[in-house]
Phi, psi and omega in degrees: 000130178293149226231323176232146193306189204259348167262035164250315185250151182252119183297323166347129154317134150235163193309142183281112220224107160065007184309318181283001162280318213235354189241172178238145188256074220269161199231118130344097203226010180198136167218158184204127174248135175262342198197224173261324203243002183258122176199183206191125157243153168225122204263157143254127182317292191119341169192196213271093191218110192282118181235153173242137177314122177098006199251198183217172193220154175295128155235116192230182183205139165266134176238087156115025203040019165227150174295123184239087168250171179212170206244116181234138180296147158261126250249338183270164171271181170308333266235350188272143180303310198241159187232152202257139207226119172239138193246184178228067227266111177272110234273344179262357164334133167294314223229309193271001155307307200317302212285318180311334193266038173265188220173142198302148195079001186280171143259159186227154170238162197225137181285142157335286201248095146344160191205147193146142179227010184248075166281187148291125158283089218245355203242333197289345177082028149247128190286307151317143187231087197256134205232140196232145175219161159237133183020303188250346167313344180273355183332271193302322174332296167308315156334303180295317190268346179292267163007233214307000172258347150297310158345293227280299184324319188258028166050046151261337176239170202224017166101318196318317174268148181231147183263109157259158175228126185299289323238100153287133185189120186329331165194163211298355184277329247233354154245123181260040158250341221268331170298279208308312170286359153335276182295323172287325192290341182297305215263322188225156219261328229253350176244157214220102190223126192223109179261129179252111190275170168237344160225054194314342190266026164245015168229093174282233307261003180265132205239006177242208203289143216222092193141183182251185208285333168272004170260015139257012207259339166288283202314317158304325198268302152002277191299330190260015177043074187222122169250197157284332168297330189230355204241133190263094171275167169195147196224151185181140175115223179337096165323297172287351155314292239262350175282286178338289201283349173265320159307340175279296238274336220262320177298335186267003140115041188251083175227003189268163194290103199111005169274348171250101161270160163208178198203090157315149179235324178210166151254130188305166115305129179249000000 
């Protein structure tokens, strides 16, 4: 799902200019559907793309002779041959029809160079992290705990930052993550993981946190003991997730510069 409003980024096709200088003609080697409109590719580049965990990377199709691209976060760490894509399929969309019909062996073109400021913040001497998502918003997260649990494994990290994770989503199909970020909280001391539905009575068989990820987000910040002295929040996915959870956090005294980061996925309408 794309991430920046239409006056930061310019949604227009633009003409197709030079594409093989700034894009990689990258091939589709994997899909997985969670759900009819939830899905995940895994790209081979195609060439040589430096990434730091949370930044995103341009994915476009040429249509019509013209370039249609948008920017998505990624989902693997540096450390994978290949890079991993979790979508959202918007049906007025420019782009994300296009990417629903491809299929393993299609190509994609891929910007050269990554982009992106919503890193982990390692420098500020706070040590918590604490990270709120809504369904495809979790993309860099995963990011974040794949990175640091190859660290941890090959001794480059020692545990000192700790992750809790937040993850919202209207129903139990819509994390296309929850095994896998499952299994890292099984395995390493330093993460922390709570997937929340907000519309739990068509699923009995759901046995976990019941609300959406900023209706909890107090109540989590409470148990994990995480203040502004010690604790980074970042937030990504839902524009209203992420307005709703920067009035709790502000209130609980998250006001200093760098203490909230976020990643808008839209802007509503209004």
């Amino acid at each position: 799902m794309r991430f920046f409003p239409p006056t930061v980024l310019q949604l227009k096709p633009n003409p197709i200019m030079n594409v093989d200088e700034k894009y990689y003609h990258s091939e589709i080697t994997r899909r997985v559907d969670f759900a009819p409109d939830l899905w995940m590719f895994r790209v081979r580049t195609g060439g040589e793309l430096k990434f730091v965990p949370g930044q995103y990377a341009t994915l476009a199709i040429e249509k019509d002779e013209k370039l249609i691209p948008r920017p998505y976060s990624i989902v693997s760490a540096p450390s994978e041959e290949e890079m991993e894509f979790f979508f959202e399929l918007v049906p007025e969309g420019a782009l994300t029809p296009l990417l629903h019909k491809l299929q393993v062996g299609d190509q994609v073109l891929m910007r050269k160079e990554p982009k992106g400021r919503f890193s982990l913040d390692t420098q500020s001497g706070r040590t918590n992290h604490l990270l709120v998502s809504t369904v495809t918003g979790v993309a860099p997260f995963v990011s974040y705990v794949r990175t640091l649990s190859t660290d941890w494994k090959e001794g480059r990290f020692d545990g000192t930052h700790k992750l809790f994770l937040l993850n919202g989503a209207s129903r139990p199909w819509e994390f296309g993550y929850k095994e896998e970020l499952t299994q890292f909280e099984k395995e390493v001391p330093w993460f922390k993981y709570v997937p929340t539905v907000s519309r739990p009575w068509d699923h009995e068989d759901w046995g976990g946190e019941i609300g959406r990820a900023d209706d909890i987000l107090r109540k989590y910040a409470d148990h994990w003991e995480l203040e502004p002295s010690n604790t980074v929040a970042y937030l990504c996915g839902h524009p209203e997730m992420i307005e709703h959870s920067k009035a709790i956090l502000k209130r609980r005294g998250f006001t200093d510069k760098g203490a909230i980061k976020e990643e808008v996925y839209w802007v509503p309408s209004k």
